[in-house]
C-alpha positions in Angstrom: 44.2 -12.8 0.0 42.4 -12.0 3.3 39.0 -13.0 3.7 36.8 -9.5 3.6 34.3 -9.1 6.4 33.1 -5.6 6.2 30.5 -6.0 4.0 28.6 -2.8 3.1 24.8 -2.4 2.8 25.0 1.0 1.1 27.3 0.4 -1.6 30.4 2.4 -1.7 30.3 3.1 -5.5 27.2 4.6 -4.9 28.5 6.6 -1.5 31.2 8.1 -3.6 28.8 10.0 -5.6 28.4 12.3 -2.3 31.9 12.4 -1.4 35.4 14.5 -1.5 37.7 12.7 -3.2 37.9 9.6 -5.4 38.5 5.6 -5.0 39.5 4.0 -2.2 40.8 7.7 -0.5 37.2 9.1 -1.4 35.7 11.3 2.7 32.4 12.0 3.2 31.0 14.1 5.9 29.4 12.2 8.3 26.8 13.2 10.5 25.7 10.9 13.3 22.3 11.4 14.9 22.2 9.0 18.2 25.8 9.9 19.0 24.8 13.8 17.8 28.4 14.3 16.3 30.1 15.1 13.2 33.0 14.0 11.3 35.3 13.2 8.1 35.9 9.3 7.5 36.3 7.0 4.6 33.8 5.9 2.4 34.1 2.6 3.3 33.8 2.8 7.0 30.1 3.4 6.9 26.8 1.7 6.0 28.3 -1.4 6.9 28.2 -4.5 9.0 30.9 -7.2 9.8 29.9 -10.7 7.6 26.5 -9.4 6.7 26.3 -11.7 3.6 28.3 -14.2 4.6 27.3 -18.2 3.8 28.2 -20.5 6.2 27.3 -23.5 3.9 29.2 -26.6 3.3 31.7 -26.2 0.1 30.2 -22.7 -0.7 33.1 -19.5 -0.8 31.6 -17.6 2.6 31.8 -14.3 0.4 30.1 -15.8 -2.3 27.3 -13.9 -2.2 29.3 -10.7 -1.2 31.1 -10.7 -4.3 28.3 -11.4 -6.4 26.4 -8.1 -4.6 30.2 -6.3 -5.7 29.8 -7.0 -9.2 26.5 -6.0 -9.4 27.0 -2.3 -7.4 29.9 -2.1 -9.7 27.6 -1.8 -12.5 25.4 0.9 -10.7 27.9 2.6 -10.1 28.7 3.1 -13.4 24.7 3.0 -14.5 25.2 6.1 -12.0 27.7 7.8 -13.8 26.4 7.3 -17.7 22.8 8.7 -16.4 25.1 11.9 -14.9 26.2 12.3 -17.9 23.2 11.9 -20.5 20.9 13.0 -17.8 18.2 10.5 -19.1 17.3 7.9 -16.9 16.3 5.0 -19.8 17.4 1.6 -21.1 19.3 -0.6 -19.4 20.7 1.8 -16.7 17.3 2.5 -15.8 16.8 -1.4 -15.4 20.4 -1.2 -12.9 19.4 1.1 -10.7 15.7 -0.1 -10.0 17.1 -3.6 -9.1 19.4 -0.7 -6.7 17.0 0.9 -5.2 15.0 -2.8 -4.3 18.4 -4.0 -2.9 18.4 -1.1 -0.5 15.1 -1.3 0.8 15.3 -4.8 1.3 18.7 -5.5 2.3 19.6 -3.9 5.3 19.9 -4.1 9.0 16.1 -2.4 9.6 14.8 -4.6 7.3 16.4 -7.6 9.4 15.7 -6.2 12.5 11.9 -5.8 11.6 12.1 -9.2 10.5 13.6 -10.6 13.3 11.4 -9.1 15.6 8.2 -10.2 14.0 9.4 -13.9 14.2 10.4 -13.5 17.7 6.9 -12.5 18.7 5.5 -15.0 16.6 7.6 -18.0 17.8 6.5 -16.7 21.2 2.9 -17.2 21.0 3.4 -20.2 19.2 5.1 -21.3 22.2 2.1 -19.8 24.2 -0.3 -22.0 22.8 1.6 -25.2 22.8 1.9 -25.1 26.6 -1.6 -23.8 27.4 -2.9 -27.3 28.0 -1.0 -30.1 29.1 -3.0 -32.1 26.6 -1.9 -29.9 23.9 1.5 -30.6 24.7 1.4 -34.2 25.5 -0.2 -34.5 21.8 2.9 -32.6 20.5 5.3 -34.2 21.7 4.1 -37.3 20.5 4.0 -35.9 17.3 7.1 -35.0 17.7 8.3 -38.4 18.5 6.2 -40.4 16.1 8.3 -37.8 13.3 11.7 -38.6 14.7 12.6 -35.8 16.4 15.0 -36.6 20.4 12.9 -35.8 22.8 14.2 -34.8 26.3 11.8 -36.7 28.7 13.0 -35.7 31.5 11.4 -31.8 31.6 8.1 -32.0 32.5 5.0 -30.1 31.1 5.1 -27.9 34.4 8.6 -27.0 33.7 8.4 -26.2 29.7 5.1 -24.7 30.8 7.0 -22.1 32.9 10.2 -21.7 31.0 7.8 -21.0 28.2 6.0 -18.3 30.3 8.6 -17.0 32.0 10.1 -15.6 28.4 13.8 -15.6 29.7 15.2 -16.7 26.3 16.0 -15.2 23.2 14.7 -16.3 19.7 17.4 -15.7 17.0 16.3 -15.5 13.3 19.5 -17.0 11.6 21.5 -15.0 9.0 20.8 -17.3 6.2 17.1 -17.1 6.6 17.5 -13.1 6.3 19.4 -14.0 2.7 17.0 -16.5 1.5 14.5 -13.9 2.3 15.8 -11.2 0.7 16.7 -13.1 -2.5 13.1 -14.1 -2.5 11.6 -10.9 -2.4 14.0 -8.5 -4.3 12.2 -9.4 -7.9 8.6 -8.6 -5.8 9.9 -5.4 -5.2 12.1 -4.7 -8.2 8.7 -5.0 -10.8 6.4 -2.7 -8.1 9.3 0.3 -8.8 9.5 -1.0 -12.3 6.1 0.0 -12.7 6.2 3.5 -11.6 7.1 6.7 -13.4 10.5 8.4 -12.3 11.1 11.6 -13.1 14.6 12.8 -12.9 15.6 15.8 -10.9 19.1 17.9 -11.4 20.4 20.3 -9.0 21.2 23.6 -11.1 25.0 25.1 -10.1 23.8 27.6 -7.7 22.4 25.0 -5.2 24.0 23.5 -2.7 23.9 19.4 -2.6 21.7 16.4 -2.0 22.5 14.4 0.6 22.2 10.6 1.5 22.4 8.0 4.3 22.2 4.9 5.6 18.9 4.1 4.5 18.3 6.4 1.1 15.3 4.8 -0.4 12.4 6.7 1.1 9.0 5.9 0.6 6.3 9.0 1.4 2.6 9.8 1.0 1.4 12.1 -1.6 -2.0 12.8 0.0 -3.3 13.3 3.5 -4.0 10.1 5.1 -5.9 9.2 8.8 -3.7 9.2 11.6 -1.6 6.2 12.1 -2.1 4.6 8.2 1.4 6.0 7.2 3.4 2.8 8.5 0.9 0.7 6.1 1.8 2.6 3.2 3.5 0.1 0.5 5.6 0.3 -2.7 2.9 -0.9 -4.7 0.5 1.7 -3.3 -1.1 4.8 -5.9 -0.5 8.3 -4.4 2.5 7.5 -3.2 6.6 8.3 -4.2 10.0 6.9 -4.2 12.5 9.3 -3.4 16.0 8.6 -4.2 19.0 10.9 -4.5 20.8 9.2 -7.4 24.0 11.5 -6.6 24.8 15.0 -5.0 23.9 16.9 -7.6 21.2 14.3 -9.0 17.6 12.8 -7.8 14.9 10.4 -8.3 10.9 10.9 -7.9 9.0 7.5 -8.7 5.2 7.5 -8.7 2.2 6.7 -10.1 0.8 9.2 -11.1 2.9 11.6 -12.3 4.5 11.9 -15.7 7.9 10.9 -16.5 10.2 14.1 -17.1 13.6 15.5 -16.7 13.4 19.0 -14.4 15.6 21.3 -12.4 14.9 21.4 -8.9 14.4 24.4 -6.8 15.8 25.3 -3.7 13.1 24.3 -1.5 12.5 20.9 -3.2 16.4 20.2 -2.6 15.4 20.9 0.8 12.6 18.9 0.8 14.6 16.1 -0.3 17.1 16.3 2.4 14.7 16.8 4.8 13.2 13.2 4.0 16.8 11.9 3.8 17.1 12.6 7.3 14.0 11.2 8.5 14.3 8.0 7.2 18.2 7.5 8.2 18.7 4.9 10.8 21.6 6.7 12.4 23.7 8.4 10.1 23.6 11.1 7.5 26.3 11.6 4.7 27.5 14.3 2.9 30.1 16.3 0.6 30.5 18.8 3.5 27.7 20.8 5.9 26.7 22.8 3.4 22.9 21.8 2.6 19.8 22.8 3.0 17.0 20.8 4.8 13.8 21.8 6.5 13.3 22.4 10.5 10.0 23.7 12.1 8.7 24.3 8.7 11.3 26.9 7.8 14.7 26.3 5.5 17.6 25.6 7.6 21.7 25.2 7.1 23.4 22.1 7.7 26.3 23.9 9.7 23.2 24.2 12.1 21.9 20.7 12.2 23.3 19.1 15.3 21.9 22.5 16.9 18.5 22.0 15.5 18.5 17.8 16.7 20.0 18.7 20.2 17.1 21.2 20.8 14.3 18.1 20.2 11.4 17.4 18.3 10.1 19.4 15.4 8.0 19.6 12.7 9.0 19.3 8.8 
């Protein structure tokens, strides 16, 4: 069997739940906001990225840990279904789809990019300070030697110096870090949206759908907060919620403060929902077709109008 390299971020199991069709010949729409286009495609040619869990370690199955992520999505996907059904959101499928939702916030490209970038302006001014003084560096390299490492004596402190300065190099965080990193984490943030209260949310028949994307675990504030403390809001934080739509017709509220329940939602908290969906995709939006409801300058809009509304600019939600 062929080695599988499109390795998918947003499970497809879970994708299906927004899509026309089933299995393998399951459509969603797709709604792309940097290219500011719209189209039908296969389930499983989004939310994904070539040999994103791949291990490139001696005698370990490079799709080790890929398979291992498949078995487990298997399950929430059909956690996903038995929670349609019952509409109760208890027991063990509860426990499946909080370890979900932590996979999704922390495994993803955003989530490695961020990384990436924070060690690549961190290995920077490390580098900073090691060639600030030539005594600094003349120390460190003997450091260096007296702990083994090679040593190339013939570039000078005047030359690292510059090179170091001149920043015409690129820091790469290495795959496997991003993994161990993730693996490390995931039980951190799986207990923080253990520890919440979810309420579960069904869309009555005469609403139109939920939506999802490529990032569908969004975080927002509850309250009013100074300008510029938003991006330090955390899952662990009170007066906050987790908003997750578990399927189309389906959706998640985790919080603090409020109590657990099972509701029907309204029209404008569908919207609401979708609204949030949007703003905390990456790139692209997905969908059982355009027919949704989200909010635009503060008003309800149509999703047959959305790449009208995005190609006009900014707006207010």
């Amino acid at each position: 069997m062929a080695e599988a390299h499109n390795h998918h971020y947003v499970p497809q199991g879970y994708l299906r739940g927004f899509a026309a069709g089933v299995g393998r010949q399951a459509k969603l729409h797709v709604i792309d906001i940097k290219d500011r286009r719209a189209f039908s495609t296969l389930v499983r040619n989004v939310a994904s990225r070539r040999d994103f869990n791949r291990l490139d370690i001696d005698g370990v199955e490079p799709n080790a840990l890929e398979k291992a992520y498949g078995q487990f999505e298997s399950q929430a996907s059909e956690a996903i279904k038995r929670i349609a059904t019952s509409r109760t959101f208890v027991g063990e499928d509860r426990v499946i789809i909080i370890n979900l939702l932590a996979m999704l916030i922390i495994r993803n490209p955003r989530m490695r990019d961020n990384w990436a970038g924070f060690m690549d302006r961190l290995w920077r001014l490390t580098g900073d300070m090691m060639v600030a003084k030539r005594e600094r560096w003349e120390a460190i390299t003997r450091q260096m030697k007296n702990a083994g490492y090679d040593i190339n004596e013939n570039v000078s402190y005047e030359q690292m110096r510059d090179f170091v300065r001149g920043g015409e190099y690129d820091i790469v965080t290495d795959r496997h870090v991003h993994i161990r990193l993730e693996i490390e984490t995931l039980d951190k943030v799986t207990r923080m949206l253990a520890s919440r209260n979810w309420r579960l949310s069904i869309v009555p028949d005469h609403l139109d759908d939920l939506i999802t994307c490529d990032h569908p675990v969004c975080l927002i504030s509850t309250v009013k907060r100074p300008d510029g403390l938003l991006g330090g809001v955390g899952y662990g934080m009170t007066h906050t919620a987790v908003l997750f739509p578990l399927t189309r017709r389906i959706s998640l509220w985790g919080s603090f403060e409020d109590r657990e329940e099972v509701v029907e939602m309204r029209r404008e908290q569908v919207a609401f929902f979708n609204t949030h969906l949007i703003r905390n995709a990456e790139r692209q939006i997905y969908a059982l077709n355009d027919d949704f409801d989200y909010v635009w300058n503060r008003q309800l809009h149509r999703g047959t109008t959305f790449l009208e509304d995005l190609k006009r600019g900014p707006h207010e939600t």
